[in-house]
Steps between C-alpha positions, in 0.01 A plus 500: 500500500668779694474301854700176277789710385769330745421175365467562161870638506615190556205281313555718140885389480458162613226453245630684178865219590335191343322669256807644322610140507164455328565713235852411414515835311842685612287872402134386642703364834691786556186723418310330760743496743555863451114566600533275769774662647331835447198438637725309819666896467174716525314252782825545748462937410184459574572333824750739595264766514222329701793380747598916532147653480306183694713297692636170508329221264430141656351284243361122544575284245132348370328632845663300715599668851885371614612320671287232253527756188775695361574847538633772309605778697636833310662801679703759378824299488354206295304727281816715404685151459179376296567836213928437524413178355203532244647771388887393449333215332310655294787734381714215454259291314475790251860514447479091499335453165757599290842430756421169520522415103805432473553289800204273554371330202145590325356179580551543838381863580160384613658280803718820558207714568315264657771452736540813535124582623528224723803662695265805488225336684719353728654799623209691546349202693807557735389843521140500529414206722443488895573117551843396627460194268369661178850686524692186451227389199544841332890436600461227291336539202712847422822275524396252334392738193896652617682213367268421207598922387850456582614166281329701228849610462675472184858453690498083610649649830129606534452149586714496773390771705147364441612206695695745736191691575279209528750342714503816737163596472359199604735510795358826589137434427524121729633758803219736457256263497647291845487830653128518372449176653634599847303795516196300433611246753541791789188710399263255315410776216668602156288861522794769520312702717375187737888411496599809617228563739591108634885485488595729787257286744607151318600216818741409180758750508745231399307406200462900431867559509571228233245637308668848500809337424438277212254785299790720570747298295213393207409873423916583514545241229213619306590837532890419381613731805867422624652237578219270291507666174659292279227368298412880380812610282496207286124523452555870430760423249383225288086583519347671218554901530142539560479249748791630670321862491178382654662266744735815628222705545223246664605184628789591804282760577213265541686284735613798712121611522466179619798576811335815583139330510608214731775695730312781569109462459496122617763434717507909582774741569544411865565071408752607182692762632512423866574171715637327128645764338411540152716759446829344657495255164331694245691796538817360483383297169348822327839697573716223404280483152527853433885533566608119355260461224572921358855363535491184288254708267795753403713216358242323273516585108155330368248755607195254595756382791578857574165583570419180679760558763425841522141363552575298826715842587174666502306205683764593778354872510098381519581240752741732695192781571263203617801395746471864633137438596423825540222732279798666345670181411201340408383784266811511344551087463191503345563841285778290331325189411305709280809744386686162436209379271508781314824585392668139522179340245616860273878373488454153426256586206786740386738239500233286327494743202909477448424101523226538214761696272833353599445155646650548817560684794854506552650850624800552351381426111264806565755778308301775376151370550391809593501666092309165413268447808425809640157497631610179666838628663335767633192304658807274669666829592225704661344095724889439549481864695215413672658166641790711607291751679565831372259769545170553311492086486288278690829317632595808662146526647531165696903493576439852659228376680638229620822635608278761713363203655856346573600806660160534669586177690884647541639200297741719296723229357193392287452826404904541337439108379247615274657789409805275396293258317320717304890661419528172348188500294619844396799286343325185354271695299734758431708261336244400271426880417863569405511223270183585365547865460924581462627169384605503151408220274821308443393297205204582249252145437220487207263395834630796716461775181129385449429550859176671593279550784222204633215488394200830587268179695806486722640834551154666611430247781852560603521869520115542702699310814757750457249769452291385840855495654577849475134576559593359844855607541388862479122462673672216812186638694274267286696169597627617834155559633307217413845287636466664830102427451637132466792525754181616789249226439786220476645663875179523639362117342187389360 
């Protein structure tokens, strides 16, 4: 049983989807997909530590040795990415069972959490598998469970950015899989590590370079990283809370996994970052997200857009260490994905306990929620200091880190253009803590007097991400070395 674990992460989820719609039980379907999703959690710990203690896992898929069979290869990078999202899901799901009440209708909370294991499997597949092709599949069947999760919403504008997303995202996933299709044309395998071992002595360079180029632009739109974004802060905005929490924390950092897998282990360091110059278009993208996006982020008044923004803002920061493409940029690129995951999932289930009480997350109706929510204003205060980066907080593990690296590589102006953008964050969330904490009610309603916190189910799972976050703010050895673990195997390649 122990030799089957990789599979079985992705087999349990993908099984325990239909049966929920089986059951048709909103308690039994969100019970099963809680053990699912725990047992997903446990199998990728479990992983982990083989990957640290053993090595690196390659796993065929019912015997079969690639090129003919499929592969699952697992190294520290993909096992680490593997826990981020079993594990944000599995918070998430917790909170899930009672946020979603009042937004998706009883009847329909067994399609919900079948749905949502379904985007669970998917992205795991991403993670897990060693075929070029069986990304795109995975790819797939998480974005297809995507758009099912977000038209759950209860606002009809959910509808829209369904479409918006589907629209986009099918854009992204038909360029990922051309480039797929090139690469198979120029090396005649779908095995990442045949590709790589194949693509530097290709007599298709042509058909190599238009690979490059078209998976380039897929995994940008799937990641939502500037200038093709625009399908995320709608879908952000009008998806249920807990969808919007376990979509922040998972799927954009999927689909960067995803750029770091193909740019550096198959098409390797010296193909990315040398003759076509990654980093002369991705850089400019990630610091153009990071100073734009933390700009239009300071002038929004519904939170879930707030945080949206601010979440392409922070895209710019991961995708700006990979454009380094160097250990210390790598380390801390990666570092953040997970910080990010952490403390941005944390905020948006904060703001999903306001929506439970009040019915909305508008900024400026928020006078003295603090003496009515407290537990919940100060879980928003102490992830909203973490996405600033002060000290003690896992965003000022990774921003440090990263603006080490920027100086490293004697790029100082990305260095200050952090240091400006996260100025800004200091003032969008700041805004919402002075309303929260110093603005005086100016009219008393029977709704606003009977106030009182969410409910216990959704509070706990919300304050153990903040808990893990300051675990890691204050002990950024844990994260920091097993990045730089991942930042050495992707440099050096399969």
């Amino acid at each position: 049983m122990h030799a089957q674990i990789p599979a079985l992460m992705i087999i349990v989820p993908f099984t325990a989807a239909p049966i929920c719609v089986l059951f048709r039980h909103a308690f039994a379907s969100w019970f099963l997909a809680f053990i699912a999703n725990l047992a997903s959690f446990v199998a990728a710990l479990q992983v982990l530590e083989h990957v640290r203690t053993v090595g690196v896992i390659r796993y065929k898929v019912g015997g079969w040795v690639a090129p003919a069979g499929i592969e699952y290869y697992i190294d520290t990078l993909n096992a680490s990415v593997l826990i981020l999202v079993s594990g944000i899901s599995l918070v998430v799901l917790t909170y899930a069972y009672k946020s979603i009440v009042k937004s998706v209708p009883q009847s329909k909370h067994y399609l919900f959490y079948a749905a949502w294991l379904m985007c669970l499997t998917g992205l795991m597949g991403i993670a897990v598998t060693g075929d070029a092709f069986n990304v795109f599949v995975f790819l797939e069947v998480s974005s297809l469970a995507t758009y099912m999760l977000i038209s759950f919403g209860s606002d009809k504008r959910a509808l829209t950015a369904t479409f918006r997303y589907l629209i986009m995202g099918s854009v992204g996933a038909s360029f990922i899989l051309i480039g797929i299709g090139f690469l198979y044309a120029a090396t005649g395998t779908l095995n990442m590590i045949e590709l790589a071992e194949r693509i530097p002595d290709s007599e298709s360079q042509r058909a190599v370079l238009v690979a490059f180029s078209f998976i380039c632009i897929g995994v940008m739109i799937k990641a939502a990283i500037f200038p093709l974004h625009a399908w995320l802060p709608n879908a952000y905005t009008y998806a249920p809370i807990a969808v919007t929490a376990f979509l922040a924390g998972t799927a954009t950092k999927v689909s960067l996994y995803v750029l770091l897998r193909f740019f550096f282990s198959i098409f390797g360091y010296e193909y990315s970052f040398g003759p076509v110059l990654l980093y002369s278009i991705l850089l400019p993208a990630a610091v153009a997200g990071f100073t734009l996006m933390s700009l239009v982020a300071v002038f929004q008044t519904d939170l879930r857009r707030m945080l949206a923004f601010s979440s392409v803002a922070q895209l710019g920061y991961m995708v700006a260490g990979i454009s380094l493409a160097t250990q210390a940029g790598l380390t801390a690129g990666i570092v953040h994905i997970v910080n990010h995951a952490l403390v941005k999932s944390a905020l948006f289930m904060a703001v999903g306990c306001i929506i439970y009480q009040i019915g909305h997350a508008h900024r400026p109706s928020f006078d003295d929620l603090f003496k009515r929510m407290p537990f919940t204003c100060i879980a928003f205060i102490i992830a909203g200091l973490g996405l600033i980066g002060v000290p003690l907080t896992v965003g000022f593990i990774s921003k440090f880190a990263l603006i080490e690296a920027s100086m490293d590589r004697g790029w100082w102006m990305i260095a200050v253009l952090i240091l400006v953008s996260s100025l800004m964050a200091v003032i969008y969330v700041g805004r919402v803590v002075e309303v929260m904490l110093f603005r005086q009610s100016r009219q008393s309603t029977p709704e606003s007097s009977g106030l009182s916190e969410a409910p216990l189910s959704m509070l706990l799972p919300m304050y153990l991400l903040i808990a893990i976050g300051l675990y890691f703010g204050i002990n950024g050895n844990a994260t920091l070395s097993l990045a730089g673990d991942a930042a050495k195997q992707l440099l050096g390649g399969f």
